[in-house]
C-alpha positions as CSV (number, residue, x, y, z in Angstrom):
1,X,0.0,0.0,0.0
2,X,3.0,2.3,0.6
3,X,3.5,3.0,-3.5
4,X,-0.6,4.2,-3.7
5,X,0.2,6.5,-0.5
6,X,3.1,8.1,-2.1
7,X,1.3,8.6,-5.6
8,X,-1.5,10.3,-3.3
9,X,0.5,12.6,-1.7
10,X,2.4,13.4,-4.9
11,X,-1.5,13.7,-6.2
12,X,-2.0,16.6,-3.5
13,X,1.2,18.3,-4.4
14,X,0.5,19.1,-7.8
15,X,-3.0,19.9,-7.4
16,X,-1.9,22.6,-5.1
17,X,0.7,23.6,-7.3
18,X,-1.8,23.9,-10.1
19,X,-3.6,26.3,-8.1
20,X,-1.1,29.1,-7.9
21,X,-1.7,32.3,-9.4
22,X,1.1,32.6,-11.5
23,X,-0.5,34.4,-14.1
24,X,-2.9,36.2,-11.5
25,X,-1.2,39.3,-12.1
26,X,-2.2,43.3,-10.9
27,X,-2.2,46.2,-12.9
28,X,1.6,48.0,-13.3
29,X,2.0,51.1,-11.0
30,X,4.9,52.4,-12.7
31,X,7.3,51.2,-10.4
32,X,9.6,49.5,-13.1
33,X,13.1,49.7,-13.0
34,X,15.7,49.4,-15.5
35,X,19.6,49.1,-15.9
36,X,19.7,52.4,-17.5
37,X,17.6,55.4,-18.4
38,X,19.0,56.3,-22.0
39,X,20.5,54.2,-24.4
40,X,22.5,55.5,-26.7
41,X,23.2,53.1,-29.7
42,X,26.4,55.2,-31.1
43,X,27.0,56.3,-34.1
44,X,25.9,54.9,-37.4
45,X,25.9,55.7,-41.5
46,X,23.0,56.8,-42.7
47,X,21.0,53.8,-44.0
48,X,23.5,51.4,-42.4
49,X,22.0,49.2,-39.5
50,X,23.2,49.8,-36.1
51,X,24.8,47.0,-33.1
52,X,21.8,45.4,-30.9
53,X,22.0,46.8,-27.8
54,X,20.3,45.6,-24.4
55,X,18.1,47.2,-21.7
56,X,17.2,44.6,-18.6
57,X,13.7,45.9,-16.8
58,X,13.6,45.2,-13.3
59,X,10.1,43.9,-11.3
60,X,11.7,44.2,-7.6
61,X,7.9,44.1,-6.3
62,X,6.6,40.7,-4.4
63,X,3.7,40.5,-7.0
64,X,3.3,39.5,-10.6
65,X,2.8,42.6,-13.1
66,X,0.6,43.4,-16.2
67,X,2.5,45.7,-18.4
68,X,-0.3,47.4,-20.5
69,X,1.9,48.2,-23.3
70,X,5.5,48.3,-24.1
71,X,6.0,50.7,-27.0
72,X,8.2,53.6,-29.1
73,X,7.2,56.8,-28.9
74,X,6.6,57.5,-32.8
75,X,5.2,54.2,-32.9
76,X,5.4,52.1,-36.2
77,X,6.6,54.8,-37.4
78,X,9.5,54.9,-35.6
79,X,13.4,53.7,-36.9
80,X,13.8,51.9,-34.0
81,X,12.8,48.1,-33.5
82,X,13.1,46.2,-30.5
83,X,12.4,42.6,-29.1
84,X,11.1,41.9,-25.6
85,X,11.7,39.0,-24.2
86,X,12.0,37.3,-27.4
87,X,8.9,38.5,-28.6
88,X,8.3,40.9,-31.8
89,X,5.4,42.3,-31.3
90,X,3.8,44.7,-33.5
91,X,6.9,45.2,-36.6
92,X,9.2,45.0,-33.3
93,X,7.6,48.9,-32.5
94,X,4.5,47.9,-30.0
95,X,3.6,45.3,-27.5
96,X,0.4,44.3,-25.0
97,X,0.3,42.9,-22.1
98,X,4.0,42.0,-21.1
99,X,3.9,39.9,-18.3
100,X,6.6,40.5,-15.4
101,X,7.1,38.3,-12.5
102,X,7.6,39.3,-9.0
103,X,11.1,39.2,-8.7
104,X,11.7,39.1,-12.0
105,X,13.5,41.1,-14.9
106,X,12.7,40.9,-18.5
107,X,15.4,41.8,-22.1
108,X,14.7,44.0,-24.7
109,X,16.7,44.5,-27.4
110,X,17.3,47.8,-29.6
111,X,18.2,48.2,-32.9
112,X,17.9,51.2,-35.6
113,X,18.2,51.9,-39.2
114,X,17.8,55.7,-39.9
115,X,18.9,57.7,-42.9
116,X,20.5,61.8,-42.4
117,X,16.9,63.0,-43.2
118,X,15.4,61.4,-39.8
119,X,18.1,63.1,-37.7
120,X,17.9,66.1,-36.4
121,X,19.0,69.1,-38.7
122,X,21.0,70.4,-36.1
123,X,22.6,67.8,-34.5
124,X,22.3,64.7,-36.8
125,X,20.8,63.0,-33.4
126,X,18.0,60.7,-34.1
127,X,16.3,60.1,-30.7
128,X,12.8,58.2,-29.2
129,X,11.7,56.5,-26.2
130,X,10.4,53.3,-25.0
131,X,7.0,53.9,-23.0
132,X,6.2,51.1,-20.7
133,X,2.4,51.9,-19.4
134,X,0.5,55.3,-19.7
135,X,-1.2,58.0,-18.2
136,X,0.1,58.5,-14.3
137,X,2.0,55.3,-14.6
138,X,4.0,56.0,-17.8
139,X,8.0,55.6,-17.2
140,X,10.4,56.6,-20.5
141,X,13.5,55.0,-21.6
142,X,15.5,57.3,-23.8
143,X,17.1,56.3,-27.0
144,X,19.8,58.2,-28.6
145,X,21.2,57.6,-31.9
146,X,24.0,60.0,-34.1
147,X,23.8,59.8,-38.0
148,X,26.7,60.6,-39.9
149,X,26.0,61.0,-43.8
150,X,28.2,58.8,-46.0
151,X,29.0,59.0,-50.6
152,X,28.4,55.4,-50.6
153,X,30.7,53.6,-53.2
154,X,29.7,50.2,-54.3
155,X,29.4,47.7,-57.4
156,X,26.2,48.0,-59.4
157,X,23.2,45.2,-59.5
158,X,22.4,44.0,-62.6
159,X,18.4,43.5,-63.6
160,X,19.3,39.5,-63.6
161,X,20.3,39.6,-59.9
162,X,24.3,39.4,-60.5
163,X,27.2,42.2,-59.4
164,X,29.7,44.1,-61.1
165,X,32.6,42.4,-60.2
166,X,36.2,42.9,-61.4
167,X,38.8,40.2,-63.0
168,X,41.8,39.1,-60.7
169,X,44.0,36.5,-62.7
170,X,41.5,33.7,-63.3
171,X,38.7,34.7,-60.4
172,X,36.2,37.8,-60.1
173,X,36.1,39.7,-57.1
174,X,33.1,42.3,-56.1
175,X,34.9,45.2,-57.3
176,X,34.1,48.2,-59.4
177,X,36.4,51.3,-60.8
178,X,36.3,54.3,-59.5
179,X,34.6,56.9,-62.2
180,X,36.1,60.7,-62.6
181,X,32.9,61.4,-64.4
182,X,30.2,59.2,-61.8
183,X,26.5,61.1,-62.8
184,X,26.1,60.9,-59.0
185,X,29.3,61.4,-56.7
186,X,31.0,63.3,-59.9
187,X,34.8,62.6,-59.7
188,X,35.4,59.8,-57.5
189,X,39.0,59.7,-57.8
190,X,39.3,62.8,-56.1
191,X,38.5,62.0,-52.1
192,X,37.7,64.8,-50.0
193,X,37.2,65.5,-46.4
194,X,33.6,67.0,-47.3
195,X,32.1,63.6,-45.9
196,X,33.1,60.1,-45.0
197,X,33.2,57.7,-47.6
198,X,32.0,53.9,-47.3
199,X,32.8,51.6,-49.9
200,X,31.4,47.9,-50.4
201,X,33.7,45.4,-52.5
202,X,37.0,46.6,-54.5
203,X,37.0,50.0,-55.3
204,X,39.7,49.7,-58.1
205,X,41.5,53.1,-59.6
206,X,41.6,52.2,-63.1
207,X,45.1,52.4,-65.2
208,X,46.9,55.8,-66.6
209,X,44.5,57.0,-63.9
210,X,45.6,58.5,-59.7
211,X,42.9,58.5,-56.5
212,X,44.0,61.2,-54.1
213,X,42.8,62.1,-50.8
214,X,43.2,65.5,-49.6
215,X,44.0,65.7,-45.6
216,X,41.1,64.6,-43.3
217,X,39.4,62.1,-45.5
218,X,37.9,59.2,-44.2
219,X,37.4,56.0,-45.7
220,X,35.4,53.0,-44.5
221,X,35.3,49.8,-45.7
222,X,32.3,47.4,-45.5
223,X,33.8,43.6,-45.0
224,X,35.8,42.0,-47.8
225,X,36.4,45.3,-49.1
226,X,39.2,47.6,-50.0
227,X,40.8,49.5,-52.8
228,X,42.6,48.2,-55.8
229,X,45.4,50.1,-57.4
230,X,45.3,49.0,-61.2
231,X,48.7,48.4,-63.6
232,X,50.4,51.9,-64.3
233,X,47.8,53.3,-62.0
234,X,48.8,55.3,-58.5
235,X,47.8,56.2,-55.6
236,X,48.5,59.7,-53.6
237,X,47.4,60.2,-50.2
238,X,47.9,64.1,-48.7
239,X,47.6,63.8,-45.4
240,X,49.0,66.5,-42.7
241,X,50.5,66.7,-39.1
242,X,47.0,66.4,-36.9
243,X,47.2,68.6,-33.2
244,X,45.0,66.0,-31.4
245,X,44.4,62.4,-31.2
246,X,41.3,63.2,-33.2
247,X,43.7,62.6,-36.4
248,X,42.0,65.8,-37.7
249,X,44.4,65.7,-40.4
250,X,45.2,62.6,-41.4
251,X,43.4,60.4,-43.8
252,X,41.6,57.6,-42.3
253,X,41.4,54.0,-43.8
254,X,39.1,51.6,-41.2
255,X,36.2,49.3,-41.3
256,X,32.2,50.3,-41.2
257,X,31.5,49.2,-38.0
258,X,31.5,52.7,-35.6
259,X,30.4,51.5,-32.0
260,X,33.6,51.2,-29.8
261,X,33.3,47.4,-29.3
262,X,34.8,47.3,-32.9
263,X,37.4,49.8,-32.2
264,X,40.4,47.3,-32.5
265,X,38.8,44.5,-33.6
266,X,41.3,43.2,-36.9
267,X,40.2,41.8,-40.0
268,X,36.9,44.0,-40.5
269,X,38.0,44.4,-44.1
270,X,40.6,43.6,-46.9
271,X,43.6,45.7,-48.0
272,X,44.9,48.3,-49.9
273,X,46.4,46.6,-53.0
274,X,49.2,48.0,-55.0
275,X,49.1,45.7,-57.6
276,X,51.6,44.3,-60.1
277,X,52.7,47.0,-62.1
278,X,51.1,50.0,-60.2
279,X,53.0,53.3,-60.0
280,X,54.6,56.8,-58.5
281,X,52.5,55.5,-55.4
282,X,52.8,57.8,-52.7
283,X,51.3,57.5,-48.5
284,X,52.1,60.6,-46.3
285,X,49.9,60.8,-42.8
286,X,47.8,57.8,-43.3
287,X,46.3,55.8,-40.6
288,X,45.0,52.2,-41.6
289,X,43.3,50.5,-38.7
290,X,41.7,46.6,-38.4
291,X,42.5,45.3,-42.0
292,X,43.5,41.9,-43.0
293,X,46.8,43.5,-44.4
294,X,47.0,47.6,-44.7
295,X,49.0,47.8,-47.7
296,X,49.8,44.8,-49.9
297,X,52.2,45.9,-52.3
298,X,53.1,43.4,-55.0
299,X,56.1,44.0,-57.9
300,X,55.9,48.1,-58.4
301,X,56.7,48.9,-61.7
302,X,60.4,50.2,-60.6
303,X,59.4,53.5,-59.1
304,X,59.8,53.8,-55.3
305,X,56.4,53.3,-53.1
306,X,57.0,56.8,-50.8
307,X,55.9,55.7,-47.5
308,X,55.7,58.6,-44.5
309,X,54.3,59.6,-41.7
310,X,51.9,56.2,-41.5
311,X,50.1,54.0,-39.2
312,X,49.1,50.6,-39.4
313,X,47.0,48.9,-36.1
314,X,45.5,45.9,-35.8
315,X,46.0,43.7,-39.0
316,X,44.5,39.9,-38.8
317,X,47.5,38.9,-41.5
318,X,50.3,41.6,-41.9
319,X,50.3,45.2,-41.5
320,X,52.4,45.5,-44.5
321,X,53.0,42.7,-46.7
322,X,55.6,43.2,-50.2
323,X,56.5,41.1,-52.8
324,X,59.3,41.4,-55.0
325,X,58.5,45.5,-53.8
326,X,60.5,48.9,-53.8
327,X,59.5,51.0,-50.6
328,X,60.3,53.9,-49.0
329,X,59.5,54.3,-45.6
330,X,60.1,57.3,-43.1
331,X,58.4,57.4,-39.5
332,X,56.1,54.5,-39.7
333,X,54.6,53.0,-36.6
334,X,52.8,49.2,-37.3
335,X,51.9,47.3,-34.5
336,X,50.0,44.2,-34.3
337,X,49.8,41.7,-36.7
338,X,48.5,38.0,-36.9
339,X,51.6,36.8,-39.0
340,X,53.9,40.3,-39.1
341,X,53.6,44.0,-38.8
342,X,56.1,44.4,-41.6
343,X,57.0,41.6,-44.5
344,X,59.1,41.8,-46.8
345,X,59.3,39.2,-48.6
346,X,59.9,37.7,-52.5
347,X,63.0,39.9,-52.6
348,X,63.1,43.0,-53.6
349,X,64.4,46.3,-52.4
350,X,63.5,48.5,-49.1
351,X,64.8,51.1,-47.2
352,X,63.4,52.3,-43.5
353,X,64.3,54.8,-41.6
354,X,62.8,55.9,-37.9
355,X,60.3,53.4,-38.0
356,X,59.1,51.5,-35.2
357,X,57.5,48.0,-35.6
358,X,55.8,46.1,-32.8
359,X,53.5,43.2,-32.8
360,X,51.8,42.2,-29.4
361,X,49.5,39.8,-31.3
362,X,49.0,36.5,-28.5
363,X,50.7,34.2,-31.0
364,X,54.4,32.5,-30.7
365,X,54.3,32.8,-34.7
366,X,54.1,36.5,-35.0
367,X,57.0,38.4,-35.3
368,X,57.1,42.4,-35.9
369,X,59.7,42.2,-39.0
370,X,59.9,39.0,-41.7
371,X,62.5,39.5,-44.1
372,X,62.7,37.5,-47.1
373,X,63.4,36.5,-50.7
374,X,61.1,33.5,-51.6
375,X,58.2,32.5,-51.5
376,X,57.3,29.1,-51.6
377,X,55.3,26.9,-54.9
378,X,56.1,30.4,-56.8
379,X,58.4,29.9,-60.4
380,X,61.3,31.1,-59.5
381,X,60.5,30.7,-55.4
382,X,63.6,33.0,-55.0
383,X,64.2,36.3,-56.1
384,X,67.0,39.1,-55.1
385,X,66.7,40.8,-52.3
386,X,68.6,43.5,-53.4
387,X,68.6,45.7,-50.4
388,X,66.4,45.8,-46.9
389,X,67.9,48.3,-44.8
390,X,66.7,49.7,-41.3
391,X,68.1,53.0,-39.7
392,X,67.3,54.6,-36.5
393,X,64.3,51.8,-36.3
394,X,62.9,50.4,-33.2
395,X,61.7,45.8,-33.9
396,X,59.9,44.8,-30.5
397,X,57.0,43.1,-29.3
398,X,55.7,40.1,-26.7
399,X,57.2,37.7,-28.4
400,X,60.8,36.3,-27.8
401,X,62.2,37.0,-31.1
402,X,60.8,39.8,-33.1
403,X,62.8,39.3,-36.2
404,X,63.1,36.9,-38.8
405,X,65.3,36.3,-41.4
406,X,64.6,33.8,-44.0
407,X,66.4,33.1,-47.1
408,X,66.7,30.3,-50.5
409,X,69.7,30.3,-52.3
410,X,70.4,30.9,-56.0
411,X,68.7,34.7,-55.0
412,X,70.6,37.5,-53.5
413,X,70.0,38.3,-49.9
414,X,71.2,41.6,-48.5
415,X,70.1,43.3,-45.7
416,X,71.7,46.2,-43.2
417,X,70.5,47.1,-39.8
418,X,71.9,50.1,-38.5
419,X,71.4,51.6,-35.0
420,X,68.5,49.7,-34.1
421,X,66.7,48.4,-31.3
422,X,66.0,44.8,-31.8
423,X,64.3,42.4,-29.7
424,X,66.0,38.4,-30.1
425,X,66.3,36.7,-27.2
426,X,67.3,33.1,-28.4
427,X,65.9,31.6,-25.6
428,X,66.9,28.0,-26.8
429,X,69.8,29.0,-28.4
430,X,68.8,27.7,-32.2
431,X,70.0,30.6,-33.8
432,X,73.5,30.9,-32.6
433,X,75.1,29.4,-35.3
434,X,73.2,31.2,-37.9
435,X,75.0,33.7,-39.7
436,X,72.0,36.0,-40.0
437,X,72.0,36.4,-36.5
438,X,75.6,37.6,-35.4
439,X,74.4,41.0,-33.8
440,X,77.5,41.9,-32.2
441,X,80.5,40.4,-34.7
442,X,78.8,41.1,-38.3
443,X,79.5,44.4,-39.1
444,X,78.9,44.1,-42.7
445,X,75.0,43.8,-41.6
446,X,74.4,45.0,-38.1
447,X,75.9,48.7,-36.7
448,X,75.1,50.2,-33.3
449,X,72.1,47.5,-32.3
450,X,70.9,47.2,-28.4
451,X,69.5,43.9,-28.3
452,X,66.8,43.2,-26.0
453,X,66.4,46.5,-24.2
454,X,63.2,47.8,-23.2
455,X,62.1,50.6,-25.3
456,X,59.1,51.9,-22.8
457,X,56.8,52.4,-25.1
458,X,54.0,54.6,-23.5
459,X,50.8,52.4,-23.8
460,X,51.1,49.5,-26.4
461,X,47.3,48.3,-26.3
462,X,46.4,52.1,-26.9
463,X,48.7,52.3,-30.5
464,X,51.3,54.6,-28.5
465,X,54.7,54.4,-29.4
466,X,55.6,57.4,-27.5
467,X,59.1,57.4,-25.4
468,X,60.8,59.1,-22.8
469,X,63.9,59.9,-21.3
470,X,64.2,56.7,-19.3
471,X,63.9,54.6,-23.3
472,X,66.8,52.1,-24.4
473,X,66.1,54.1,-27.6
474,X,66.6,57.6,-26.3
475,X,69.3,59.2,-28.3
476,X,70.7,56.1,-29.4
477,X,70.3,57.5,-33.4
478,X,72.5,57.7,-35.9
479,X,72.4,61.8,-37.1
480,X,73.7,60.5,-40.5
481,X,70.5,59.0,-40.9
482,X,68.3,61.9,-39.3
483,X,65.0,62.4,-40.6
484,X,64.6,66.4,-39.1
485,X,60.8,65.9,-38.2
486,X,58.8,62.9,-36.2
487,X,55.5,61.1,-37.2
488,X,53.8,64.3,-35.2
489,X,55.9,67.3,-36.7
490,X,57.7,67.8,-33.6
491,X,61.6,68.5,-34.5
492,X,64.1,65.9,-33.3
493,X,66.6,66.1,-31.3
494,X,70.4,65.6,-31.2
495,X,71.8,62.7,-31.4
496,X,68.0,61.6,-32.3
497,X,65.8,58.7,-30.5
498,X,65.3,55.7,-32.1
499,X,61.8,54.7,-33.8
500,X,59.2,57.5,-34.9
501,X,58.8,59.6,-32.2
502,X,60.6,62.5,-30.5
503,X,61.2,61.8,-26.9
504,X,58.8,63.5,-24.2
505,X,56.0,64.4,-26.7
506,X,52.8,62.9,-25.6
507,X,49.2,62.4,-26.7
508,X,47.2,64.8,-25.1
């Protein structure tokens, strides 16, 4: 009989149970409470859909609520849309009867699409509420939203459904060229400050043809994006000395995404391609941020690649990855890198000078510098490096050796490092018998190098390269090799510091 007595009692359980009143609920009183009282969903392009973001609502009261409504304030007409608690409600804009437990918290999630013409004229703010309830018990939740007009670059759509894509070898990309005579954006080889620009796919500059962007242009590029420079086409970016972290001045390359969470976030879009062939390419104050590589610059026709006065943050592949390339390069700062900040590799010829190369990447296969003059499968896989030559530069990072030298034979392989700071620890030793290596007794390659000291930079995760007084590399340059002015403008001083920054100069 024990079994049937436990089954009754189990009976008289439920059947209390199933006499709760869960769902008995009373009338909100406008008591809500919620984990914050504006949201404010950054900034977005016009047109261009914004992050999700999150607002928790709070029932602290012992009894179970009836939410009346849950809705935005211009309704279904407004450019926000939200969920709640999974739900969708009306088109995501309006929702009856929202249950909330005692005790209890519910989500709801924001999102917006809005175009220059919802904003505000004056301000470019788009803004609305979410009302929970009405009359005496209303309680507002404030939403807060900046548009920032855009000249949107893209590939056209073809009637059939297909894109305009362009040839690369034997593949198509989505890519378009740039038009100096566009019916709607006019000459779009001619990049101004006048408004951001975003581009979706390749924007390719065609050949016999430059793009040039005058100081404070800013270019975003939508994922597997970036800019193509064609055979005997070029490139001219105009850049100037900015007074504020603001980079005022300089010209801008970085992904779409604005909120802050994507801030340093590598590999939100392709590269800057200098393709086989391309010409009289020249970089002064440009700041490349989250690409797979910044600049991939592939067999120049002959004429030097001018490189000053750049940055290059947070590439998922290389910040600056040649081939068989002829560079230039005068106060450069690239730091972190999934593979290298700076290779050079498939021979070639390259000069730097007051350049400082980091790579923090988490990875014991990152290094900041990769020289080389092969690359592997390719006919020939070795070609002459001719010349790779680093003055007055700074080659640090997290990992234990920084530098890598890698060469085939049957190709030359010359290189010169002189009064450098060079992080190469040889922990295990492997490298002690490599000629390549010989820091202190090869004078044909190596002049002047502190090995292993601690530059003190400023604040790596920040992109500041800055030094002071207390630096391995203060005054440690060679004045035969003096480039007058830093990365900032500021003058340098005598002997000069190593890397691209004037000692004692700091972001403001």
């Amino acid at each position: 009989m024990r079994p049937k007595i436990i089954l009754f009692f189990i009976g008289v359980v439920l059947s209390i149970c199933s006499c709760r009143s869960d769902f008995e609920t009373v009338a909100s009183t406008g008591d809500l409470e919620f984990s914050k009282d504006t949201i404010y969903l950054d900034t977005v392009f016009t047109n261009i859909g914004s992050s999700t973001y999150r607002l928790k609502v709070y029932n602290k009261s012992k009894k179970d609520i009836n939410i009346p409504t849950i809705k935005l304030g211009k309704g279904l007409n407004s450019k926000y849309r939200m969920t709640v608690d999974g739900m969708q409600g009306t088109n995501g804009k309006i929702f009856n009867n929202v249950v909330l437990l005692a005790k209890d918290s519910l989500y709801i999630f924001i999102e917006t699409t809005a175009t220059i013409t919802d904003a505000n004229p004056t301000d470019f703010l788009y803004t609305d509420q979410i009302q929970f309830d009405s009359g005496e018990n209303l309680q507002n939740v404030e939403l807060v939203t900046l548009i920032q007009d855009a000249i949107f670059l893209y590939p056209k759509r073809f009637a059939d459904g297909t894109t305009e894509t362009l040839p690369i070898g034997d593949e198509k990309i989505d890519g378009f060229y740039l038009d100096e005579n566009d019916p709607i954006n006019g000459n779009e080889l001619q990049f101004t400050n006048d408004k951001p620009y975003v581009i979706y796919g390749y924007a390719a500059v065609p050949s016999d043809k430059t793009a040039t962007f005058e100081a404070g242009t800013r270019v975003h590029f939508h994922a597997n994006s970036g800019l193509i420079i064609a055979k005997n086409a070029s490139i001219n970016i105009n850049g100037t000395p900015s007074a504020t972290e603001k980079l005022e001045n300089e010209v801008v390359f970085e992904g779409d995404r604005l909120e802050p969470g994507f801030a340093n976030v590598p590999g939100q879009w392709g590269t800057i391609w200098l393709t086989d062939g391309s010409t009289n390419n020249k970089v002064n104050h440009l700041t490349i941020k989250n690409a797979t590589i910044g600049l991939l610059i592939q067999n120049n026709d002959g004429t030097t690649v001018s490189i000053k006065n750049t940055q290059i943050y947070n590439s998922s592949n290389y910040g600056i990855l040649a081939q068989t390339a002829k560079i230039n390069g005068e106060n450069l700062v690239i730091n972190n890198a999934g593979l290298a900040s700076l290779a050079c590799t498939y021979g070639g010829n390259y000069s730097f000078t007051h350049a400082t190369f980091n790579n923090n990447w988490n990875s014991s296969k990152q290094v900041a510098v990769l020289v080389s003059n092969y690359i592997s499968g390719a006919i020939p896989e070795a070609k002459a490096l001719t010349m790779a030559t680093f003055n007055n530069c700074i080659i640090y990072g997290s990992y234990s050796n920084e530098m890598s030298l890698t060469r085939k034979t049957g190709a030359a392989f010359e290189y010169q490092f002189n009064n450098c700071l060079i992080k190469f620890d040889n922990v295990s030793n492997q490298f002690t018998t490599n000629a390549d290596y010989q820091f202190n007794t090869d004078s044909a390659h190596y002049n002047a190098i502190l090995l292993n000291k601690d530059p003190k930079f400023f604040n790596t995760s920040q992109n500041k390269f800055n030094i002071d007084a207390t630096s391995a590399a203060f005054a440690k340059g060679n004045s035969a090799y003096l480039i007058p002015l830093d990365i900032l403008g500021n003058t340098r001083s005598l002997p000069p510091d190593l890397g691209a920054y004037q000692n004692n100069v700091f972001p403001k």
